[in-house]
C-alpha distance (Angstrom), angle and dihedral (degrees) to the residues before:
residue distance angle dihedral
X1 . . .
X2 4.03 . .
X3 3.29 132.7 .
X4 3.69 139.5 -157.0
X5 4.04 138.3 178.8
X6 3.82 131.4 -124.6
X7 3.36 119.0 165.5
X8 3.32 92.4 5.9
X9 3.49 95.5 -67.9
X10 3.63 124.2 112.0
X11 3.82 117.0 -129.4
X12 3.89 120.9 -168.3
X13 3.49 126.6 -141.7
X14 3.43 107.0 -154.8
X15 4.16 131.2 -151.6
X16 3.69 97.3 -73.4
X17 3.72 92.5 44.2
X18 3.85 101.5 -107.2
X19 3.49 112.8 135.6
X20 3.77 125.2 -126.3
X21 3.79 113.2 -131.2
X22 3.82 114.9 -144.3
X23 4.07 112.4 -133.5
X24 3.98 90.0 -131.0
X25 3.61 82.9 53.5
X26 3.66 101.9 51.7
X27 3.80 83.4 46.4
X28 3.40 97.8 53.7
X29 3.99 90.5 49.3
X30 4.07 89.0 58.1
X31 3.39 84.1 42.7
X32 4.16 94.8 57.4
X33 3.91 91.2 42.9
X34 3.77 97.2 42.2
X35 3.64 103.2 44.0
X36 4.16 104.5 14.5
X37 3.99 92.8 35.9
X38 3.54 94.1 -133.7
X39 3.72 110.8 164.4
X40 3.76 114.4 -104.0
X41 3.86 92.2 -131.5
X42 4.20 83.8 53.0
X43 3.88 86.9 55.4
X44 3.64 92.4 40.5
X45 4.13 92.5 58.9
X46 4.05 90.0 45.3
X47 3.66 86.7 58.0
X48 3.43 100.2 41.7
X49 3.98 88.3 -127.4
X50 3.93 126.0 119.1
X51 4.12 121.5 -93.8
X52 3.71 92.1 -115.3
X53 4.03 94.8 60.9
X54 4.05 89.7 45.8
X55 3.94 89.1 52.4
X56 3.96 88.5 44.1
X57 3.78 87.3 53.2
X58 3.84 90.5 56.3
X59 3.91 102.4 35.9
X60 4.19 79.8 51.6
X61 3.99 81.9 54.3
X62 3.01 101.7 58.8
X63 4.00 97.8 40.8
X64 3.72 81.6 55.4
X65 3.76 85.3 61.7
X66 3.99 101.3 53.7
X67 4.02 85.8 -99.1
X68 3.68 122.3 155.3
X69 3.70 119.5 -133.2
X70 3.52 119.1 -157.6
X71 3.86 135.6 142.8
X72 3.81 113.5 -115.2
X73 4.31 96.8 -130.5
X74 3.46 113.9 44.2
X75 4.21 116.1 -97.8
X76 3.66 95.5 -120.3
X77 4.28 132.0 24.1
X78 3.61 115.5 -133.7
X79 3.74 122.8 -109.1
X80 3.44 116.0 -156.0
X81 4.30 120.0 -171.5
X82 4.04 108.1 -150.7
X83 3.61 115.8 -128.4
X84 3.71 102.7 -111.3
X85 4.18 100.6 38.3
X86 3.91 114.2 -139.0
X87 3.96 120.3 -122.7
X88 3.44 121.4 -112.6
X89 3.69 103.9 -95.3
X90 3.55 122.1 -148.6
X91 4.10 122.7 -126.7
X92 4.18 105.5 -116.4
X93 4.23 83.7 -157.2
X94 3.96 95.1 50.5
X95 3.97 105.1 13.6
X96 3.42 84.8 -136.4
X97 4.60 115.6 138.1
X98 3.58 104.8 -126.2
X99 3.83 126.4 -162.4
X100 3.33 132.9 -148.5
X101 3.78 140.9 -136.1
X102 3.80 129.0 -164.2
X103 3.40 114.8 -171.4
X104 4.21 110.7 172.0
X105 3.44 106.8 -49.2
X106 3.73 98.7 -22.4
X107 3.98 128.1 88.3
X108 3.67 127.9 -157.5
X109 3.67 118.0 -164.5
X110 3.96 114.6 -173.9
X111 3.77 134.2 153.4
X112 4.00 112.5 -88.3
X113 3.68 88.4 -129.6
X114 3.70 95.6 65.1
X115 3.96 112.9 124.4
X116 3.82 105.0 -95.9
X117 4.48 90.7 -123.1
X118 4.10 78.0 55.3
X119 4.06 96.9 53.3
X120 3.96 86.0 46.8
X121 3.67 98.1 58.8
X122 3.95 88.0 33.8
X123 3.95 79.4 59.6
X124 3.68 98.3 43.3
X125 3.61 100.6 43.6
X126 4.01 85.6 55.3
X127 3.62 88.2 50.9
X128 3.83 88.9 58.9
X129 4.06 86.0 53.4
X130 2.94 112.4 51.7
């Protein structure tokens, strides 16, 4: 086992090299990003710990305090399939078969050529949109 101190706190690394957190610590890490606004990855490289653990320490925080956490968008849009799908059509102009994607309320129509890195960003920018 080693130790070392940040903050003035002393954190123990023990035999296999994971570190052992002291509460005050922890606290004082909410404390920095909830009242000082440092940035979590700013208090993760003072401690020598990864970002994910420092942000852990504050959504735990603020459980701890009856807080709700929730994301403001929803994780995942809603795809729906109709009952009777459409056929392709095909453009008269280009004579190219175009598909079609309905995703809640929105519809994206795009030629079922188009380079698959192309559709994704066709879908994600719609995402953004709607």
């Amino acid at each position: 086992m080693s130790d070392r101190e940040v903050w003035g706190f002393t954190i123990t690394t023990n035999s296999a090299g994971k570190n052992i957190w002291p509460n005050a610590l922890k606290r004082e890490a909410v404390r920095r990003m909830v009242e000082d606004g440092e940035a979590p990855g700013d208090i993760a490289a003072e401690l020598g710990a990864h970002e994910c653990l420092v942000r852990k320490w504050g959504v735990a925080a603020r459980r701890a305090r009856g807080e709700r956490i929730s994301v403001a968008e929803p994780a995942f849009a809603e795809i729906s399939v109709g009952d009777t799908p459409k056929a392709p059509q095909t453009s008269a102009a280009a004579g190219a078969t175009v598909g079609r994607l309905h995703i809640g309320a929105l519809s994206l129509e795009f030629p079922l050529d188009i380079a698959e890195a192309d559709l994704l960003k066709l879908i994600r920018v719609a995402g953004h949109a709607s």
